[in-house]
N, C-alpha and C positions, 0 to 999 in steps of 0.2 A: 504493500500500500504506500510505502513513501515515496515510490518512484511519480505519487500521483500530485506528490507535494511542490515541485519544481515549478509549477506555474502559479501557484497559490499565492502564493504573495504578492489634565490639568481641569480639571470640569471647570463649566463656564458659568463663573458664579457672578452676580448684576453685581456693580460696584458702579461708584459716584463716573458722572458723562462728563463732560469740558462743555460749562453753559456755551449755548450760542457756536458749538463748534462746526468750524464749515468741515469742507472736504480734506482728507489728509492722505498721504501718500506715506507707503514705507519708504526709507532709506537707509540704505547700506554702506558703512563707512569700508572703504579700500585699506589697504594695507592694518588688519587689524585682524590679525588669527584668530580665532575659536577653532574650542575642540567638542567636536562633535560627537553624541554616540547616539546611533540606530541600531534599536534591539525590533525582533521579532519573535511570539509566541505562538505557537499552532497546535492546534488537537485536532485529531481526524479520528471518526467514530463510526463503522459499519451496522450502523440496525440491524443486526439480526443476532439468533442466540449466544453462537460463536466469536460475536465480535468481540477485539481485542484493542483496544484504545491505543493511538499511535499520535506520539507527539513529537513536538521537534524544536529547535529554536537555533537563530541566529542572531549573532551581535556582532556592530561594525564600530572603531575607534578611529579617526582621521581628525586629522588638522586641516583646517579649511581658513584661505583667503583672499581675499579680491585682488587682482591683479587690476592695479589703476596707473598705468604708463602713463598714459597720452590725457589724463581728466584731472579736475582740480573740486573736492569736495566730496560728498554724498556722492551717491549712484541711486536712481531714484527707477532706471527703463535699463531692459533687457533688449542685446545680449549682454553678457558678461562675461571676462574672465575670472577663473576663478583656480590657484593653486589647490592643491589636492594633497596629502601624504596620508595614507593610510599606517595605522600604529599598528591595528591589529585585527582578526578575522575570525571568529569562532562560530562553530556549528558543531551540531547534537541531535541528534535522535533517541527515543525511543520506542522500542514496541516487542511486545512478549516478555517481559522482563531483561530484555537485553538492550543496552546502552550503548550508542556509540558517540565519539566526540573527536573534535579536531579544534586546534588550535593554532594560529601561525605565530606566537611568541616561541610553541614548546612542539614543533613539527613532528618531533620521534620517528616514527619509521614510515609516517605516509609519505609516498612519492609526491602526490598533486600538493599538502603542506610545503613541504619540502621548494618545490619550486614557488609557490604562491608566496612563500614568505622573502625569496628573493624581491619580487616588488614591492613588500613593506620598508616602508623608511624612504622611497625616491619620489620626493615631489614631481607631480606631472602637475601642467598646463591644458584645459578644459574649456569649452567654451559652452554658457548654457542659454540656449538660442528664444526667440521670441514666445515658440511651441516650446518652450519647457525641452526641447533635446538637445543632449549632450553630445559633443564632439570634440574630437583630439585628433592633432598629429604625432603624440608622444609613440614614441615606439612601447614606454615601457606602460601606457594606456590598453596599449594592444594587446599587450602579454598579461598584463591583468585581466582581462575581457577571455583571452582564450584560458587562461585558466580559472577563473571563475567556471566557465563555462564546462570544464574536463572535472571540477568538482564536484557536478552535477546535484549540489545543493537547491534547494526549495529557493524558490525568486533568486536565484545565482546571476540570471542574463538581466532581468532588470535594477539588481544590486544599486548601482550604481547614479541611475538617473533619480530613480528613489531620493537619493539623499541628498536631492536638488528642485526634487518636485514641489514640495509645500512650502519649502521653505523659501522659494521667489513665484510664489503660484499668484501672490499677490500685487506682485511690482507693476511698478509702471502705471497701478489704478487708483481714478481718486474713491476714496472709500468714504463711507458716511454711514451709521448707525441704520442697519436696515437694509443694506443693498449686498444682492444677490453678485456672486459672479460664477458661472459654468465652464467648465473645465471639461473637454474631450481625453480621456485616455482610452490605452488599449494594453491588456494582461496577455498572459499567458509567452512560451518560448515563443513562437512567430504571430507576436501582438496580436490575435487573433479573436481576443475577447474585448469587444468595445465597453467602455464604462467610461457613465457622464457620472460625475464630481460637482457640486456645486457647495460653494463656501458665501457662505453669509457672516456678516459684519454682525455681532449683538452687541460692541460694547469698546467705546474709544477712550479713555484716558491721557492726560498729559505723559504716562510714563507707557501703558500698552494697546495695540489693536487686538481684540479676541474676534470670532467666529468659530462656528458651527460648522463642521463638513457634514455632507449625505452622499451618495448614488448607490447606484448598484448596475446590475444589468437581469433581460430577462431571461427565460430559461434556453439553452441553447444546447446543442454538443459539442464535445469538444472530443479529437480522437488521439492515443496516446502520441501518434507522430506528428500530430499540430500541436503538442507540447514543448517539441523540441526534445524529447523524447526518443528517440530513434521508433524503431517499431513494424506493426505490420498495420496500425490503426484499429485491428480486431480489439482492444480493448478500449472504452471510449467513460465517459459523465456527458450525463444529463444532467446540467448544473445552471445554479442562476443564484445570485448574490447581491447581499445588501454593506452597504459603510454604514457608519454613525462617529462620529469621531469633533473632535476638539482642536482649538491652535492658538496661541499666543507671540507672537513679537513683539517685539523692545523699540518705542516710537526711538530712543538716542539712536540705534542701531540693529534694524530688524535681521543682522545676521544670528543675535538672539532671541533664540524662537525654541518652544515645544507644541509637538502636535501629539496625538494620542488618535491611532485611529480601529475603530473595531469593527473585523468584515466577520459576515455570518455567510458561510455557503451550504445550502441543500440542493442534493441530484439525487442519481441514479447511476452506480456504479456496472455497466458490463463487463461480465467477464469471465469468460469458460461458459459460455451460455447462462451464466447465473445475472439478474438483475437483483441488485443490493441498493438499500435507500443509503444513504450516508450524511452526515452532517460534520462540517467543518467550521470549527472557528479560531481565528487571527486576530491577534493584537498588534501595532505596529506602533513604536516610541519612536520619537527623534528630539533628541534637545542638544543645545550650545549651552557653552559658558566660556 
């Protein structure tokens, strides 16, 4: 069942508004590192008697900061650059009472650690575009990307834009107490599952912007070889998924930020001619300091 995990992947409490506040925009100061961590939690549960609860989780450590050459001030509109070092990289499973776990501080004998932790520690240069998509010419970007990818961990291929998504999901907009903005993505190894996002404004202070995430998507299939997967596609979900989730930024400097976000998935597992109900659910952290 974990092979089915790979695509898978601060409550908002009222506090005092800014009388009379117009429209305000984030701004992100350049040259000013924060260190970032992205964790992810997931349980996956087959309905039926035999089921055996399978969980998993990964956490990301990277130093992140704006590359401002050629600008004087704030950065308010996307693109951006934005330096990158990753510290560290862990992942875990379990299921049947058996654990597995990797780590790129303490590699031991996995091969794919082993190499993955050569590209901890070498800041790469990123660029994160109007669409929220990341791109590089870094070589050692590349080799990150293919090994993630040889890791074959849960959200491994979209690791990476993740940790870019929320947190300028907002830029570039004026924002006001009550206003909606909608967001297109797409899940899954060959993006293959559409999901609208939409983040609402509840609450602007002198010191933070909060909002609300939702979307989801409805029911669809998805086959193991449009996971990215390899495969014969003989195995497939019938699956369709809901968000509910939180976000916070720092009006001085919205590169500090936490979001909290929680997706609920139910389908329909095939597989050896058996259809199984299943239910999944995901947590997804991201916070600076």
């Amino acid at each position: 069942m974990i092979k089915f995990l790979a695509f898978l992947m601060v409550l908002v409490v009222p506090f005092g508004l800014v009388a009379g506040q117009g429209a305000v925009q984030l701004r992100y100061l350049p040259d000013t590192p924060v260190i970032q961590t992205s964790s992810v939690r997931i349980e996956l549960l087959q309905q039926s008697p035999q089921a055996v609860p399978v969980s998993a989780y990964q956490e990301v450590q990277a130093r992140l900061e704006i590359i401002n050459s050629d600008k004087s001030g704030p950065i308010f509109h996307l693109p951006v650059d934005v330096s990158i070092d990753l510290q560290a990289i862990q992942v875990g499973a379990e299921a049947k009472g058996k654990k597995t776990s990797f780590d790129s501080r303490d590699p031991g004998s996995s091969p794919m650690m082993k190499e993955l932790a050569k590209v901890i520690g070498h800041p790469m240069r990123l660029t994160v575009g109007e669409d929220l998509q990341v791109t590089s010419e870094s070589k050692d970007f590349i080799k990150l990307l293919q090994q993630l990818e040889s890791l074959g961990g849960f959200r491994a291929s979209s690791l990476i834009s993740e940790m870019f998504e929320h947190l300028f999901a907002l830029a570039g907009h004026d924002l006001r107490v009550g206003q909606e903005y909608t967001q297109q993505l797409a899940l899954g190894g060959d993006e293959n599952i559409p999901m609208t996002l939409t983040y609402k404004v509840v609450a602007i202070n002198d010191d933070e912007v909060r909002a609300t995430i939702s979307g989801g998507f409805a029911s669809m299939e998805v086959d193991k070889a449009a996971l990215g997967q390899g495969g014969s596609g003989e195995e497939s979900l019938q699956l369709s998924g809901q968000i509910d989730g939180k976000a916070v930024w720092s009006r001085k400097n919205a590169l500090i930020y936490k979001t909290r976000l929680d997706y609920v998935y139910d389908g329909v597992l095939k597989e050896d001619g058996r259809q199984v109900p299943v239910k999944v659910t995901l947590r997804h952290e991201d916070a600076t300091r």
